[in-house]
N, C-alpha and C positions, 0 to 999 in steps of 0.2 A: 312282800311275799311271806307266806306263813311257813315258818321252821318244819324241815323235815318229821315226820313222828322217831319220836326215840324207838327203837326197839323193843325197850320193854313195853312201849303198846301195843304190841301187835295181838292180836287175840291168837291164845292158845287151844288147842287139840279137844279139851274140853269146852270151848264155846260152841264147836261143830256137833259133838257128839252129845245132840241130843234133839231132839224132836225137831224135822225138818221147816214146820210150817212156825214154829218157834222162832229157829235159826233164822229165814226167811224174816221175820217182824222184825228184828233186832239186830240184822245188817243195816238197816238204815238209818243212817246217819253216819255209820263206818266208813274210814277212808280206804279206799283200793288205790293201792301201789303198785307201778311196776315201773322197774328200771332202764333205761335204754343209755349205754353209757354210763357219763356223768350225772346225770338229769335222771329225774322221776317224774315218772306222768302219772296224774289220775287225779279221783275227787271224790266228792261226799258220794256215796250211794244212796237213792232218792228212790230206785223203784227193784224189785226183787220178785220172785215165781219159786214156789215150795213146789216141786214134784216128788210125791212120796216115791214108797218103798211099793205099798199093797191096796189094793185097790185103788188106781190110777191109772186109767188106760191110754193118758198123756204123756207118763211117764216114758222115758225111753227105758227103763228096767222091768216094764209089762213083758217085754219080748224074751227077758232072761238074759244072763249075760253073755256077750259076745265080745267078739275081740274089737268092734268099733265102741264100744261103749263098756269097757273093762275098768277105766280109772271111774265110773262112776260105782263102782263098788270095791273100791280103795277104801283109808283110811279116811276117816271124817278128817277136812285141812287139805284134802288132796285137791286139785285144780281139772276139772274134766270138761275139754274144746271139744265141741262136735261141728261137723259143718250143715251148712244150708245155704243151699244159692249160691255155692263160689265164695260167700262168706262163711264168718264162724260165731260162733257163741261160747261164752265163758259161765262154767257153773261149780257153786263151791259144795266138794260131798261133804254129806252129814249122816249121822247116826253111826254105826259098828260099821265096820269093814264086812264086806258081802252082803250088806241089805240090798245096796241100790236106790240108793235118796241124793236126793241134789237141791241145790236152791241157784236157780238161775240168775246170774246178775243181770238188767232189764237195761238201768240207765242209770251213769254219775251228774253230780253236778260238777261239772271240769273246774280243776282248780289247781297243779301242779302240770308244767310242760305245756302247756296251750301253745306255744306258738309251734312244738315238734306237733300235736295233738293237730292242729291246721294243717299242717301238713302232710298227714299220713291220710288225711279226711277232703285234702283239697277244696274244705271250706273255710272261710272266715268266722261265719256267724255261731257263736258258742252253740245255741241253742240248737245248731246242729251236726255236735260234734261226737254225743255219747250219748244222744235221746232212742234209744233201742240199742238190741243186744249186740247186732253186727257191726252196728257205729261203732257201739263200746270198742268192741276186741280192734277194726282196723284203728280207732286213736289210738290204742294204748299200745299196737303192733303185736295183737296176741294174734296167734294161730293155732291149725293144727299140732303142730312141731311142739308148744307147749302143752300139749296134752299128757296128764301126767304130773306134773310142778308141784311142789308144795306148798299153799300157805303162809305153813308151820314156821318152816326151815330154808325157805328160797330166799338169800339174802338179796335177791330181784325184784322178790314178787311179795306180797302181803296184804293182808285187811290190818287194819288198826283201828284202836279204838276213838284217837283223836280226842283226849279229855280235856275239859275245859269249854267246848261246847255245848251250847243250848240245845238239851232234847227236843228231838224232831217228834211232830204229831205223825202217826202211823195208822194211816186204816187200809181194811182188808176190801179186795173186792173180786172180780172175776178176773181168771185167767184169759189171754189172749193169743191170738195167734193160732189157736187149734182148734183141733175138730170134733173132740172126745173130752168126758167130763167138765164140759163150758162152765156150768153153774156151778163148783165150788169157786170158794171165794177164797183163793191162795196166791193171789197178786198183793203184796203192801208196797203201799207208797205212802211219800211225805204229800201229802195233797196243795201245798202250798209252793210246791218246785215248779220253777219254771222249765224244768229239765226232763219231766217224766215223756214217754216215748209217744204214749196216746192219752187222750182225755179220758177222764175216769168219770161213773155212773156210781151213784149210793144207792143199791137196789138189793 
């Protein structure tokens, strides 16, 4: 098994605070932590969604903020769960506090806690345990309740850099899932994961 990341990997307040569809490229390959007990679940992150600040009518901070989508205009490092379907989604805010940017986590490659991660997912087969956003949150056991959480400073919760890894290749493509602004291209993935949620188009 691969040693916990030390702490001092973990990406600080300034890798969020700045340009969303940035932040978005360059989670990938970052490990996502969270804790449950003794045990830490989670794994490379392989696919990610930049929803801006302005001009973005997918965005859920097109509507302004409100008190269900309040932490996404938190501190950049904040953790903002929204729900869909009786499930949830997990998304890390970016840029200044009160913009309204987020980068949606999409799908890991499971690699810390699988056999808790099987179990909250009551499947076996990896490949579907974290391949989209709602998989994501029930493996890791995130929900609404964690809406809110820090990054930063949740000694539960964390991205890390994981050094000593081989740079993952990252390309951009179209967002999914929605019904507004389809054709930017603010989806990255590692195109070589066997992990990502849906198959990807080079167009």
């Amino acid at each position: 098994m691969m040693p916990t990341p030390r702490l001092t990997d973990r990406l600080t307040q300034a890798f969020y605070d700045r340009p969303t569809a940035l932040v978005a490229r360059e989670l990938i390959g970052k490990l996502l932590l969270h804790r449950q007990g003794p045990n830490w679940l989670g794994g490379w992150i392989v696919e990610t969604e930049a929803y801006l600040h302005t001009r973005d009518p997918a965005s859920h901070s097109a509507r302004g903020q409100t008190a269900s989508n309040a932490s996404m205009f938190d501190h950049p490092g904040m953790l903002y769960v929204y729900p869909i379907h009786a499930r949830y989604c997990m998304n890390a805010v970016t840029e200044s506090a009160g913009r309204g940017a987020a980068v949606l986590i999409r799908a890991i490659e499971p690699v810390w806690g699988i056999t808790a991660m099987q179990q909250h997912r009551g499947h076996q087969d990896l490949r579907r345990l974290t391949r989209g956003p709602a998989m994501l949150c029930q493996a890791l056991a995130i929900d609404r309740r964690d809406d809110g959480r820090s990054f930063i400073d949740d000694q539960r919760l964390g991205i890390f850099d994981g050094g000593g890894v081989p740079p993952r290749t990252v390309i951009a493509t179209r967002r999914i899932g929605i019904s507004k602004a389809q054709r930017r291209k603010l989806r990255f993935i590692d195109p070589h994961s066997n992990y990502l949620s849906r198959k990807f188009k080079l167009d």
